[in-house]
Structures are given as C-alpha cells and as structure tokens.
DSSP file (Angstrom, degrees, kcal/mol; ACC not computed):
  #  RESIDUE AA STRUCTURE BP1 BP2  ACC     N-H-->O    O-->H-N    N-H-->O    O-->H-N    TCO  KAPPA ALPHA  PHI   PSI    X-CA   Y-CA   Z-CA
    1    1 A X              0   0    0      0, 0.0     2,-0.6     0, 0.0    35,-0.2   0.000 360.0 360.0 360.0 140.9   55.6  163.0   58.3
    2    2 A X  E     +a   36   0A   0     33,-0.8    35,-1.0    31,-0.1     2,-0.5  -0.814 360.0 172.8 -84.9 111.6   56.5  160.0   56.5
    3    3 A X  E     -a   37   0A   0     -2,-0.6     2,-0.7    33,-0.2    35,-0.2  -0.913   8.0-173.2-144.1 157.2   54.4  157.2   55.7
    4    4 A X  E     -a   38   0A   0     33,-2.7    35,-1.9    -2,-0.5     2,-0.4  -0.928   1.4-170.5-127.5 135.5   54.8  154.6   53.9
    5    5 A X  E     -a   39   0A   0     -2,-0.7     2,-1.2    33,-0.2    35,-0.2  -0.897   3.1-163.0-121.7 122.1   52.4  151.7   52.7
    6    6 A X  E     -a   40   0A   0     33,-2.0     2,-1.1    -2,-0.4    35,-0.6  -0.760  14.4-137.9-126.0 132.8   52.7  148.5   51.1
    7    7 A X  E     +a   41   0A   0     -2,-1.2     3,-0.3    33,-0.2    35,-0.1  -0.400  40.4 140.6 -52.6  78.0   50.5  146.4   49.5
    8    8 A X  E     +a   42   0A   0     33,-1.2    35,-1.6    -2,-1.1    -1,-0.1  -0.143  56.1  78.0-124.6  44.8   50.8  142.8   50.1
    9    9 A X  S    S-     0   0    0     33,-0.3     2,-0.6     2,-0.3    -1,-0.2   0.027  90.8-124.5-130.0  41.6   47.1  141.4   50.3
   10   10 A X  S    S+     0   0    0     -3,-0.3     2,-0.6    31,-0.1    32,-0.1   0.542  70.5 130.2  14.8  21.7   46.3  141.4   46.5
   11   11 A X        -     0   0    0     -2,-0.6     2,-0.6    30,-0.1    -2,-0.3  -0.955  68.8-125.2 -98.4 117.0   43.1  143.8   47.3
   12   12 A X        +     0   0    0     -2,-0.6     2,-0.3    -5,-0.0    -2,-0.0  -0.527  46.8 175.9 -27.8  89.6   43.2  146.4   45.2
   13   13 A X        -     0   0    0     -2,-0.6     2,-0.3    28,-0.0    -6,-0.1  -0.968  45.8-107.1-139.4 160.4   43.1  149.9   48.1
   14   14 A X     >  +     0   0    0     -2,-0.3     4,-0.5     1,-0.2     0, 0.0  -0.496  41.8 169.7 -65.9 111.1   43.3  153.6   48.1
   15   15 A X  H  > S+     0   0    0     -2,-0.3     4,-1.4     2,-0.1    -1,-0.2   0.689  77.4  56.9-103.9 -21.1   46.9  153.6   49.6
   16   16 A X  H  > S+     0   0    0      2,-0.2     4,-1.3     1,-0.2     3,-0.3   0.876 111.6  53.4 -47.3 -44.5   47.1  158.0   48.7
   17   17 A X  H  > S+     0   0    0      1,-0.3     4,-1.5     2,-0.3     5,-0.2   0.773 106.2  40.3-137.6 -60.9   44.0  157.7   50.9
   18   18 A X  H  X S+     0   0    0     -4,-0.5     4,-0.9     2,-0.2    -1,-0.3   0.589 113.1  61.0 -88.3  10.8   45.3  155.9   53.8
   19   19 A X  H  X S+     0   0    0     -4,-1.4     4,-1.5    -3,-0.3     3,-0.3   0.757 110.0  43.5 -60.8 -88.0   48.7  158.3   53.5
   20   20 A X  H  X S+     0   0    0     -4,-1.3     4,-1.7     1,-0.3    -2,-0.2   0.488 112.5  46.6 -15.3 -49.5   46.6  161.1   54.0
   21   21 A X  H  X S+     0   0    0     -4,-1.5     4,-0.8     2,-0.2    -1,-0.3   0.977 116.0  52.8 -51.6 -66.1   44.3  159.7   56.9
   22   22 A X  H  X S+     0   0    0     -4,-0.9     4,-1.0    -3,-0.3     3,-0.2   0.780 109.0  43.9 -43.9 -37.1   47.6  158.7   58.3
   23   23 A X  H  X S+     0   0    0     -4,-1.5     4,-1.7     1,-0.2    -1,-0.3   0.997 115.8  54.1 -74.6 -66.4   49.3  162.2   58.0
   24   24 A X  H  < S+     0   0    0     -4,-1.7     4,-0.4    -3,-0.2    -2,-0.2   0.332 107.4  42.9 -60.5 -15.2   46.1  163.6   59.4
   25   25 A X  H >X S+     0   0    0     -4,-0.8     3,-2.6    -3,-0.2     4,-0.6   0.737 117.6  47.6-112.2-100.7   45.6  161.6   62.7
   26   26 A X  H 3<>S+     0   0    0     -4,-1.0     5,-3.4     1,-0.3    -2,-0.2   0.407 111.9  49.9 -56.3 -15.7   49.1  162.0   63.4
   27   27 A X  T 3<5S+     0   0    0     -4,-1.7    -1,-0.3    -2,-0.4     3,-0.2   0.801 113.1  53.0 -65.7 -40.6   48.8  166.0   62.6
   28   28 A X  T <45S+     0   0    0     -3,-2.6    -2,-0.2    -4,-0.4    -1,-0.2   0.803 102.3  50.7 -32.2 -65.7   46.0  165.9   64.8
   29   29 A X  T  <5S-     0   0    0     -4,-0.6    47,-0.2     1,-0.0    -1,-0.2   0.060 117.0-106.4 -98.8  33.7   47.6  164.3   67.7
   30   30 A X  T   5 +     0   0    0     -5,-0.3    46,-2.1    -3,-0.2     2,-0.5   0.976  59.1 167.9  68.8  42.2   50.5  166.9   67.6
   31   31 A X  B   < -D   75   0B   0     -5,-3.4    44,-0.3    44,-0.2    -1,-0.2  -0.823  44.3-105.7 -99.6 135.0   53.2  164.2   66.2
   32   32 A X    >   -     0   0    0     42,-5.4     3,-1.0    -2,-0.5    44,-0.1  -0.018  23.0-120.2 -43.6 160.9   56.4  165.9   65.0
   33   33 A X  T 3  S+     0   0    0      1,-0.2   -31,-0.1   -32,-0.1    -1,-0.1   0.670 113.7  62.9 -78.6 -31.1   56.6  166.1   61.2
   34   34 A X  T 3  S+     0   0    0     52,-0.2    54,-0.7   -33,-0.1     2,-0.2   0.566  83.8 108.7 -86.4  11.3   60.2  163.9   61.3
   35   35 A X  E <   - b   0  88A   0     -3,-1.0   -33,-0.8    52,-0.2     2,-0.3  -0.577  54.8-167.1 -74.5 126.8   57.8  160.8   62.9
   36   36 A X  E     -ab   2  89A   0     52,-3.4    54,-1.3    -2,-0.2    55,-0.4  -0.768  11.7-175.0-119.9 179.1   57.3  157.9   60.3
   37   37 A X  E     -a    3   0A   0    -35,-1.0   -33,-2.7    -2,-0.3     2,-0.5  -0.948  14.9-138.2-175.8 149.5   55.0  155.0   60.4
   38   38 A X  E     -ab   4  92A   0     53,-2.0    55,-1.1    -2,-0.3     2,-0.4  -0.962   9.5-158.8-133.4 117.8   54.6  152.1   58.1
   39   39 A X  E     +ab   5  93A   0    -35,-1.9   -33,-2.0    -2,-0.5     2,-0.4  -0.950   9.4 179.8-128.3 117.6   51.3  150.4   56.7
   40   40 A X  E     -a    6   0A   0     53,-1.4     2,-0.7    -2,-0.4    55,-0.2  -0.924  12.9-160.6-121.1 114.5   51.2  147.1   55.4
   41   41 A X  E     -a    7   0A   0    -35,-0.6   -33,-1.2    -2,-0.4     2,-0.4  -0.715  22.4-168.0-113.6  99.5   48.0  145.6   54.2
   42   42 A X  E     -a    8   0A   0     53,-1.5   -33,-0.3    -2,-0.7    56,-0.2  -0.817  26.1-108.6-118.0 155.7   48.3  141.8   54.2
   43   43 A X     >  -     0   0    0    -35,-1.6     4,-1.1    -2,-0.4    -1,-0.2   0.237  50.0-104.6 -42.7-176.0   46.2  138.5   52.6
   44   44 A X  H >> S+     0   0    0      2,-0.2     4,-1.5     3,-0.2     3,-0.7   0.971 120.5  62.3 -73.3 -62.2   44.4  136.6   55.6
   45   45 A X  H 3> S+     0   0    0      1,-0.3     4,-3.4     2,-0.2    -1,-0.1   0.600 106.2  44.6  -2.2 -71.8   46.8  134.0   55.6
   46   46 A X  H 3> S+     0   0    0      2,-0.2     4,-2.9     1,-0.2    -1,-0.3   0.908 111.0  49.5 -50.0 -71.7   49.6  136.4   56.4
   47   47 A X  H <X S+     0   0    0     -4,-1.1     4,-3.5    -3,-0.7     5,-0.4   0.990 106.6  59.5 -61.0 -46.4   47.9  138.4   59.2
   48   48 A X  H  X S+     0   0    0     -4,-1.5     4,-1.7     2,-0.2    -2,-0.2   0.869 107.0  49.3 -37.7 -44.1   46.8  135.0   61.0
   49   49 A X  H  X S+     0   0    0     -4,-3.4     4,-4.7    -5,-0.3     5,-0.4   0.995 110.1  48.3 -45.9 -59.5   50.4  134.3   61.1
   50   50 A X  H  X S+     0   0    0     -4,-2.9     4,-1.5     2,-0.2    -2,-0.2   0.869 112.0  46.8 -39.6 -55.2   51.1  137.6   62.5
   51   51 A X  H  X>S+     0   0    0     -4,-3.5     6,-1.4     1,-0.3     4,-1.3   0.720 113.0  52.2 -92.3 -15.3   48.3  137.5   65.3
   52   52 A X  H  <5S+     0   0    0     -4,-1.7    -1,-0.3    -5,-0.4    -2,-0.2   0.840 108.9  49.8 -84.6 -27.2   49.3  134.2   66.3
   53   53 A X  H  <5S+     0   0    0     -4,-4.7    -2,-0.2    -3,-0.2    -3,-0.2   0.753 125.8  22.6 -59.3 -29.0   52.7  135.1   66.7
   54   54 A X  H  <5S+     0   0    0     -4,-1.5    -2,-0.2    -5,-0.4    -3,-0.2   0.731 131.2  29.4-118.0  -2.1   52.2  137.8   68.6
   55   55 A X  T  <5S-     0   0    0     -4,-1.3    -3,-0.2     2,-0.2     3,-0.1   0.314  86.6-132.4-119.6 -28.3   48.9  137.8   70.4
   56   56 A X      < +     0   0    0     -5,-0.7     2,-0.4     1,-0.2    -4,-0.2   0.995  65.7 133.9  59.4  54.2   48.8  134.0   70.7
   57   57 A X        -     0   0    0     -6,-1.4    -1,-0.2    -9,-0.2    -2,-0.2  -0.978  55.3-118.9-133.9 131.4   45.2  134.5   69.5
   58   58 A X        +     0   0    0     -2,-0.4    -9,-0.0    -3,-0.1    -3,-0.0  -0.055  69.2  20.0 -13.3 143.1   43.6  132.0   66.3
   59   59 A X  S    S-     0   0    0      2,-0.0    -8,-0.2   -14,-0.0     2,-0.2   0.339  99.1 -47.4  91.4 162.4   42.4  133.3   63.1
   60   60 A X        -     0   0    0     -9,-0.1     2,-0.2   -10,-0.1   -16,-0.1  -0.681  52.6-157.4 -74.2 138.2   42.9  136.6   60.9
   61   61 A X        -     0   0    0     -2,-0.2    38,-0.1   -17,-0.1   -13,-0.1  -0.175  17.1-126.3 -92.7-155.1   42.5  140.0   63.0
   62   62 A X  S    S+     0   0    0      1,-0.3    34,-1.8    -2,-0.2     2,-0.3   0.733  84.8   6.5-109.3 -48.7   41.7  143.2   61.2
   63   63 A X  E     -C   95   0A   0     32,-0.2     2,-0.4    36,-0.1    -1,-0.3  -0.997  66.3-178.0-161.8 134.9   44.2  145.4   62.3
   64   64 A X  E     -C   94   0A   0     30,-0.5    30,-1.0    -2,-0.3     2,-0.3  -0.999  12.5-145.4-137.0 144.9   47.7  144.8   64.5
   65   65 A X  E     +C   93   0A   0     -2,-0.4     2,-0.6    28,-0.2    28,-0.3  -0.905  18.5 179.0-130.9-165.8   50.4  147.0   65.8
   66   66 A X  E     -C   92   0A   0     26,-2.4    26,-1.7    -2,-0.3     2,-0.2  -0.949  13.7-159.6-133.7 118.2   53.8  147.4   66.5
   67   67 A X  E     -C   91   0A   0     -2,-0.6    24,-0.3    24,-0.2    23,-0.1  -0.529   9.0-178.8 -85.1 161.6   55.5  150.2   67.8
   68   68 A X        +     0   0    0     22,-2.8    22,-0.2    -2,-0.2    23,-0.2   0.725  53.9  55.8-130.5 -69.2   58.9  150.8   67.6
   69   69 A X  S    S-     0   0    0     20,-0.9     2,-0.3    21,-0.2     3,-0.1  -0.049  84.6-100.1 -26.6 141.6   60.1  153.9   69.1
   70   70 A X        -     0   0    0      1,-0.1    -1,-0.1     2,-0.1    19,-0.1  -0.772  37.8-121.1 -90.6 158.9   59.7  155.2   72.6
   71   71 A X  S >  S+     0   0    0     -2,-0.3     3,-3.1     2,-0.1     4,-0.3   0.878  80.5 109.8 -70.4 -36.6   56.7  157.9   72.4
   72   72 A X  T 3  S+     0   0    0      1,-0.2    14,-0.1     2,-0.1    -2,-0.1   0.052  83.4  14.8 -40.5 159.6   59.4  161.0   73.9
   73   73 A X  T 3  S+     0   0    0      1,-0.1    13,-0.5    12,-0.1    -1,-0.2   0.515 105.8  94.1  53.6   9.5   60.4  163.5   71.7
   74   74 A X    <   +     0   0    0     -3,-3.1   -42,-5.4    11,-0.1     2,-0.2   0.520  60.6  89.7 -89.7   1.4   57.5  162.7   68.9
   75   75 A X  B    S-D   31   0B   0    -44,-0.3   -44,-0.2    -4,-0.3   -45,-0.1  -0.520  95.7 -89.9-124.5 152.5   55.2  164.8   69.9
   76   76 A X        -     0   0    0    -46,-2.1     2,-0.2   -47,-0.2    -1,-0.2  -0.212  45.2-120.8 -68.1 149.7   55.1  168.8   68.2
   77   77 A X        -     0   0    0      8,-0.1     2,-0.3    -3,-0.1     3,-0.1  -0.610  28.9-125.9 -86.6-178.9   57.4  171.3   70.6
   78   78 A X    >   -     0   0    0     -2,-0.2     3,-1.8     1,-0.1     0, 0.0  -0.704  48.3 -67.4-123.6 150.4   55.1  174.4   72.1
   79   79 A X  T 3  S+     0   0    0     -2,-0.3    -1,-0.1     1,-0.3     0, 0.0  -0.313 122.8  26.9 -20.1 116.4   56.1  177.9   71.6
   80   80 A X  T 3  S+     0   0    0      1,-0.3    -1,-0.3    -3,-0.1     2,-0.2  -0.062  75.3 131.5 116.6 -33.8   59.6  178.1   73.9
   81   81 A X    <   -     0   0    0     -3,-1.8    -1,-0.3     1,-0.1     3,-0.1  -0.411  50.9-145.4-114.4 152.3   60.9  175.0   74.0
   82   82 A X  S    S+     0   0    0      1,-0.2     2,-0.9    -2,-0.2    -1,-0.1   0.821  70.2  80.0 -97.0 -37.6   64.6  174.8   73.2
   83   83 A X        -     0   0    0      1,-0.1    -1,-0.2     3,-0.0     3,-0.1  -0.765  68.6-135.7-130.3 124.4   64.6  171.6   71.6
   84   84 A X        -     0   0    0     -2,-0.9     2,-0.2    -3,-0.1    -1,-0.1   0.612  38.3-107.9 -32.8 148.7   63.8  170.3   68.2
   85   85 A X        -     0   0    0    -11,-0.1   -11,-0.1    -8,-0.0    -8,-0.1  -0.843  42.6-126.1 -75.2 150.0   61.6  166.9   68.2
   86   86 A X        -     0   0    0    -13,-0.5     2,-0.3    -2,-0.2   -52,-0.2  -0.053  30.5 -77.9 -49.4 161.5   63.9  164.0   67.2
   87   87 A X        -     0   0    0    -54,-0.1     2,-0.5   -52,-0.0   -52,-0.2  -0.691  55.4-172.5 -48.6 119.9   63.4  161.6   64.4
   88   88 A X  E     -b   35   0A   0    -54,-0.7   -52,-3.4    -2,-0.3     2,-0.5  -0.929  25.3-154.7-143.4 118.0   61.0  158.8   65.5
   89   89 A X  E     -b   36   0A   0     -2,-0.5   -20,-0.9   -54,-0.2   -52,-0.2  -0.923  11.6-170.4 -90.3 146.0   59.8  155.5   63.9
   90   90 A X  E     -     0   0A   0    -54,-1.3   -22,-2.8    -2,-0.5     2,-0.5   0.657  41.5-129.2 -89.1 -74.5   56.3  155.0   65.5
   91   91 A X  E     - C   0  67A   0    -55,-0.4   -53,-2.0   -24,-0.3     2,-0.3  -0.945  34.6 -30.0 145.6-152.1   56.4  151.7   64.0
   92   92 A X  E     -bC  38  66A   0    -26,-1.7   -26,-2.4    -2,-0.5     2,-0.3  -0.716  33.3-165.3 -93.4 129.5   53.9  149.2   61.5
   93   93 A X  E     -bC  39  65A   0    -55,-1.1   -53,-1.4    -2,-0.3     2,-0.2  -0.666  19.9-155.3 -83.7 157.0   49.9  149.1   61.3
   94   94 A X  E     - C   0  64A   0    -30,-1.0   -30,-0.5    -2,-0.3     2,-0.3  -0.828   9.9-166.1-147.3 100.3   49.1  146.0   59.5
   95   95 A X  E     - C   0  63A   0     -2,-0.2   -53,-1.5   -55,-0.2     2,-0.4  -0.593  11.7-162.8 -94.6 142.4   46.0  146.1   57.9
   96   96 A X     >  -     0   0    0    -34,-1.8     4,-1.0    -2,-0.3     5,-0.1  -0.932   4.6-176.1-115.8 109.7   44.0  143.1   56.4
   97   97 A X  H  >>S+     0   0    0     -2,-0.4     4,-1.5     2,-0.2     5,-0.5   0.780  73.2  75.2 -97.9  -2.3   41.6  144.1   54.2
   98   98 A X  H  45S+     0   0    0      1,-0.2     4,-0.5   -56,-0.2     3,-0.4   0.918 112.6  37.6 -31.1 -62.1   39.9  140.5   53.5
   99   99 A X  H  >5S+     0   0    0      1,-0.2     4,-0.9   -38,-0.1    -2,-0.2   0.672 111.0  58.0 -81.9  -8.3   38.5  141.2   57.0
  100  100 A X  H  X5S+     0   0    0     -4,-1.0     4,-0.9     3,-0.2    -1,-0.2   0.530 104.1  46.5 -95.5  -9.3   38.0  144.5   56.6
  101  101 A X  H  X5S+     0   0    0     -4,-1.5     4,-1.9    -3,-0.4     5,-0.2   0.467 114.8  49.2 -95.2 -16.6   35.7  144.3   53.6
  102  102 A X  H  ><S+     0   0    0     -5,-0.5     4,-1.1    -4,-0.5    -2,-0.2   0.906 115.9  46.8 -91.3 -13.9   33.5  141.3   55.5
  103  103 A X  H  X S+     0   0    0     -4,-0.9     4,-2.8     2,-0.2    -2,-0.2   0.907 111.2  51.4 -84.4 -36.5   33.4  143.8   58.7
  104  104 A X  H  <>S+     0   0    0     -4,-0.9     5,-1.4     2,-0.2    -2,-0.2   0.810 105.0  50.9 -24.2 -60.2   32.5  146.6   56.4
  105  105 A X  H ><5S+     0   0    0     -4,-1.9     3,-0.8     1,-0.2    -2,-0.2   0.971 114.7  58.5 -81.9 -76.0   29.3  144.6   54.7
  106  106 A X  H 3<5S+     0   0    0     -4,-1.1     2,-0.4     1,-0.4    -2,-0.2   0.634 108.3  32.9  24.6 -99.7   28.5  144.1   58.5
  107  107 A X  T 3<5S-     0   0    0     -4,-2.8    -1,-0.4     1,-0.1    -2,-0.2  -0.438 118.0-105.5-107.1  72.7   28.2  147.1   59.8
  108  108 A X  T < 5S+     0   0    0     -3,-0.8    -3,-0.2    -2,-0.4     2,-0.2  -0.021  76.7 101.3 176.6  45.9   26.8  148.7   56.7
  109  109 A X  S   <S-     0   0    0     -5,-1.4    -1,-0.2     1,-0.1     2,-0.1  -0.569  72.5 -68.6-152.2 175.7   29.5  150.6   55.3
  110  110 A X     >  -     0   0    0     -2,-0.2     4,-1.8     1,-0.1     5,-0.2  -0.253  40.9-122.2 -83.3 156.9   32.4  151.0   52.5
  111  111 A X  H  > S+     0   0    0      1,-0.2     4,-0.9     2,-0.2    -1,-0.1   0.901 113.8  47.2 -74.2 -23.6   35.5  148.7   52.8
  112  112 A X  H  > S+     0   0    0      2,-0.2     4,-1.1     3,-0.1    -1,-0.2   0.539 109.3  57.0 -97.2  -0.8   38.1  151.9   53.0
  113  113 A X  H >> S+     0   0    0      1,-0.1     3,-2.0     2,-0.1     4,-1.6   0.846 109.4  45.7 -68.4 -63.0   35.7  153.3   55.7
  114  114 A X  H 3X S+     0   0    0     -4,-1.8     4,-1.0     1,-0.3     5,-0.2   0.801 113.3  43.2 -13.0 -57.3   36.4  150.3   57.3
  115  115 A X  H 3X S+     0   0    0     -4,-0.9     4,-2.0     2,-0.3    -1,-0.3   0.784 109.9  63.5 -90.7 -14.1   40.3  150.3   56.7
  116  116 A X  H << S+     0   0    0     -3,-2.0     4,-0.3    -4,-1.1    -1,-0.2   0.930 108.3  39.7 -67.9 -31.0   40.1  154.2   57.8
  117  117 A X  H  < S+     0   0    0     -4,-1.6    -1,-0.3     2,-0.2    -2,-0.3   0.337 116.4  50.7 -87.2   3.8   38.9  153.2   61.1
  118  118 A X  H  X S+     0   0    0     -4,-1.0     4,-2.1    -5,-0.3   -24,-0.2   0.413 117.4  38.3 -62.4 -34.9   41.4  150.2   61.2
  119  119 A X  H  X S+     0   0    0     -4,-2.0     4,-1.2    -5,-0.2    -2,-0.2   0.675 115.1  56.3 -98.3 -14.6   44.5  152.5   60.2
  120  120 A X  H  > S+     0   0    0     -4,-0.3     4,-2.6    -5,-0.2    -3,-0.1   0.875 111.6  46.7 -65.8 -44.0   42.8  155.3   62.7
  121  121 A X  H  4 S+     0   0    0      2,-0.2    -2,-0.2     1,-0.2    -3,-0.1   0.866 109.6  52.4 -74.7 -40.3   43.0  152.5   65.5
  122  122 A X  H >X S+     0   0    0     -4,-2.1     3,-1.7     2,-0.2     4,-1.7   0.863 105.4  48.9 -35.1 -61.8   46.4  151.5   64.8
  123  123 A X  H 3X S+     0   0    0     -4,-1.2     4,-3.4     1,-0.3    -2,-0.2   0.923 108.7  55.4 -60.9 -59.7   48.2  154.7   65.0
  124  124 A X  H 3< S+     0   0    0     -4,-2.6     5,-0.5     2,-0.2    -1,-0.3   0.370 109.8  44.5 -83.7  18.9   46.5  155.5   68.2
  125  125 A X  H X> S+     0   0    0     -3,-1.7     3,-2.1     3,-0.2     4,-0.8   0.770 109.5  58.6-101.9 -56.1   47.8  152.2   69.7
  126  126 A X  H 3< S+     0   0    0     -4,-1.7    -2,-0.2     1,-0.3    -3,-0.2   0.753 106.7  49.8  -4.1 -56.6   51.4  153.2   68.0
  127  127 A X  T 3< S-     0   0    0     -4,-3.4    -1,-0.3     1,-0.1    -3,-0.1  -0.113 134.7 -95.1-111.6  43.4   51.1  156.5   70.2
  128  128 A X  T <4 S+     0   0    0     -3,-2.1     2,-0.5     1,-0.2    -3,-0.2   0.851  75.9 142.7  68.4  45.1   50.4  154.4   73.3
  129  129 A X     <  +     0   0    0     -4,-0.8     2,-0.4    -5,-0.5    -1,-0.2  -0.948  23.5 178.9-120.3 134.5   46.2  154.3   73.6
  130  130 A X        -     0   0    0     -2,-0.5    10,-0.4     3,-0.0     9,-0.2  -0.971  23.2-154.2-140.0 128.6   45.4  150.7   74.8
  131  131 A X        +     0   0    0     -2,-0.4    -6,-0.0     6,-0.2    -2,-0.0  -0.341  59.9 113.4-107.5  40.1   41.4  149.9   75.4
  132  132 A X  S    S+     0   0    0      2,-0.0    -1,-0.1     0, 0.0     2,-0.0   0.935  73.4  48.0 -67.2 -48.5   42.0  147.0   78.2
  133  133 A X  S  > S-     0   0    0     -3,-0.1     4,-1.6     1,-0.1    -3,-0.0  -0.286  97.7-113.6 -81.7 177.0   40.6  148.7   80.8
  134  134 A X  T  4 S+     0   0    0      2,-0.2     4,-0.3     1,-0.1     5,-0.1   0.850 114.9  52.2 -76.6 -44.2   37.0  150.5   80.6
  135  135 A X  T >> S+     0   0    0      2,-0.2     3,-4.1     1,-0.2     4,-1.2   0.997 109.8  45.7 -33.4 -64.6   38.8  154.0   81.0
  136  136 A X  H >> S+     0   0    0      1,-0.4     3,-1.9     2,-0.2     4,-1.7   0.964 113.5  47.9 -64.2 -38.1   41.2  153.6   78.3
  137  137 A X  H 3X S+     0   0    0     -4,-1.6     4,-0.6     1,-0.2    -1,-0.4   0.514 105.0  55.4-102.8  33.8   39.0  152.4   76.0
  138  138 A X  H <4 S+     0   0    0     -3,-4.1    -1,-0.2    -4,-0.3    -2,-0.2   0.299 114.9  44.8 -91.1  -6.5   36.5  154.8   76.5
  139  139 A X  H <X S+     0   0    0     -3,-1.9     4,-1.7    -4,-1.2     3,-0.4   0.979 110.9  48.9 -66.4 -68.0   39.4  157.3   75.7
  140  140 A X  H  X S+     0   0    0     -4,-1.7     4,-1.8   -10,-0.4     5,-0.2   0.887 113.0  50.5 -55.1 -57.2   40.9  155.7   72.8
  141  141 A X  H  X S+     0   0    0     -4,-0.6     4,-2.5    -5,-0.3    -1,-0.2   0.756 108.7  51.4 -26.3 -35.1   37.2  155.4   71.4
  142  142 A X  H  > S+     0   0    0     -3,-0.4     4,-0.9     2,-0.2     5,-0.2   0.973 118.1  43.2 -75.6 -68.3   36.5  159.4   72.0
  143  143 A X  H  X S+     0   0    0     -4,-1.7     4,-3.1     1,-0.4    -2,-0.2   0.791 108.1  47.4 -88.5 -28.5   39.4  159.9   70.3
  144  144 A X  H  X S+     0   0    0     -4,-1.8     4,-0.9     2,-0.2    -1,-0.4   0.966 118.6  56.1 -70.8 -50.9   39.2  157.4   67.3
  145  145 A X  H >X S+     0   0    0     -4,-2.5     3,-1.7    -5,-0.2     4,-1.6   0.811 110.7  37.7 -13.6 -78.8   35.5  159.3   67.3
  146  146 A X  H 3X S+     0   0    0     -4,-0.9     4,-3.0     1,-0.4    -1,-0.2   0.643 116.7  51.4-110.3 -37.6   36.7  162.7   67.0
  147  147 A X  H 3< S+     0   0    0     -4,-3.1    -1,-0.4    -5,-0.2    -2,-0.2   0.538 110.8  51.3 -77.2  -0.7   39.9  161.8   64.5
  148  148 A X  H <X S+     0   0    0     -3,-1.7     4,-1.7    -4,-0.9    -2,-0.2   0.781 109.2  49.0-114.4 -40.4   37.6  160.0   62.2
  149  149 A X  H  X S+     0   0    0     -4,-1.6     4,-3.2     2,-0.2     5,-0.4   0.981 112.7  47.5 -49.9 -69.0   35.1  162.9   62.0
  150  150 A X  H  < S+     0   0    0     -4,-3.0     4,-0.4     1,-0.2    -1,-0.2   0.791 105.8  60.0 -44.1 -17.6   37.7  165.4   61.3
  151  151 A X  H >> S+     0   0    0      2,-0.2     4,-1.8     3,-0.1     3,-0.6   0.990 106.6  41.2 -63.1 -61.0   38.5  163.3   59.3
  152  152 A X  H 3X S+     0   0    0     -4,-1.7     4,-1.5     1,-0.3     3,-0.2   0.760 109.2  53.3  31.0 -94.1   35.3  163.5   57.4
  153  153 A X  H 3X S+     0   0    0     -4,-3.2     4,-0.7     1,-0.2    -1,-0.3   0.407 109.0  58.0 -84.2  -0.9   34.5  167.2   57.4
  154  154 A X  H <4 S+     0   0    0     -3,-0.6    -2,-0.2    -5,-0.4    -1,-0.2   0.857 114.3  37.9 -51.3 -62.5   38.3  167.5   55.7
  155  155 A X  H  < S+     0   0    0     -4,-1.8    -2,-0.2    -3,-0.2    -3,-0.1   0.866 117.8  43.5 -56.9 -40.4   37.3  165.5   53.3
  156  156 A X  H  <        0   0    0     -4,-1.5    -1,-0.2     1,-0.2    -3,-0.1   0.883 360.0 360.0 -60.8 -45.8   33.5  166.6   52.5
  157  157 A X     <        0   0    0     -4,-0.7    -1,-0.2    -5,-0.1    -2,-0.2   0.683 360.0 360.0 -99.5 360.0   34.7  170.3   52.8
C-alpha cells in the first residue's frame, strides 16, 4: 500500500508513524496492497477553509475526508477468485494537528494518540463507514475500537 503524507501545519509529527498506522488499518480491513491514500496535516487556518468549503460548517475540524475512488475492486481477493484487485486511490485524510493537540490535553492523552485516532477515523470514512445514523456509528466506532487496539498490541509487542 502506498501512503503518502505531507506536512503543511508547521507541527512538527511522527509522519513514519502515521504511514505505518495507515498501512495497518488498511491491512486490517483487507485493502488490496496497489490502494493508496494521502495524508495531509494542515495549520488551523487551512483546515477551516477546507471544512467550510465542504461541510458548510464554521471553524477548524480535526480530521476531514475525501475519497476518490469507488470502494470495488480495493478490497484483498479470497482464495479462487480469478481477478487481481485493481489500482485504487482511496483518496486524502486531512489532519489538523493544532486541534488535535488541544483535543488530546482534553481527553488526557498524547497529541499522536490523538492524530492516530483522527487518521484511524479518516480511512474508515475513505472505505465508506459514515456514523450519521446510531447503527453506523456504533459500527464505525467498534471498528475504530478494535483497529486502534491492534494497533496498540503491534506496537507494545
């Protein structure tokens, strides 16, 4: 898997660190290996634009994304199956980590835990997990859960 991150919020972050996560959530959720994804970490300023352009919402978020691709053919093939996965852009997380260090001191934790569950959250809206309704976003939660732990006991062990 390809990912690629660039650094345009003049905060100093682990970006080997969120490759890795990133390769690991998407290994996780069975995304072919030719799928890429793009992580861009921008000032507030920058992301406010962004979430008012596209959300029509005030203010700096934490975390936005944009997909690009349709979801077919990203996903690993099973034992059988005749035909290779395609090439796939998933498309851009856009991480802010100005908000992600003041949600951090919050809820009582480091600023790249923070941006690990922010790039966690992305990718699983990339690969079509939505928390409008009470279902979905008791799915997408379970599942942001369960990739962030593995995440975890990868790292610890």
């Amino acid at each position: 898997m390809s990912v690629f991150v660039a650094n345009e919020s003049g905060t100093p972050v682990d970006e080997d660190d969120l490759v890795a996560l990133a390769r690991h959530v998407l290994g996780e959720l069975g995304v072919a290996p030719m799928a890429e994804l793009s992580i861009l970490l921008v000032d507030p300023m920058a992301m406010e634009s962004l979430h008012v352009r596209w959300m029509n919402e005030p203010g700096a978020t934490d975390v936005l994304a944009f997909p690009m691709d349709e979801l077919e053919g990203t996903r690993m093939t099973h034992p059988g199956d005749d035909d290779p996965p395609e090439p796939a852009l998933l498309g851009d997380v856009v991480l802010c980590p100005a908000v992600a260090t003041k949600q951090a001191e919050t809820a009582g934790h480091t600023m790249q835990e923070e941006l690990h569950l922010l790039c966690t959250h992305g990718v699983l809206h990339l690969l079509g997990y939505d928390h409008a309704e009470p279902e979905e976003e008791q799915a997408m939660f379970r599942e942001q859960a369960r990739l962030l732990a593995s995440w975890r006991a990868r790292a610890s062990g």
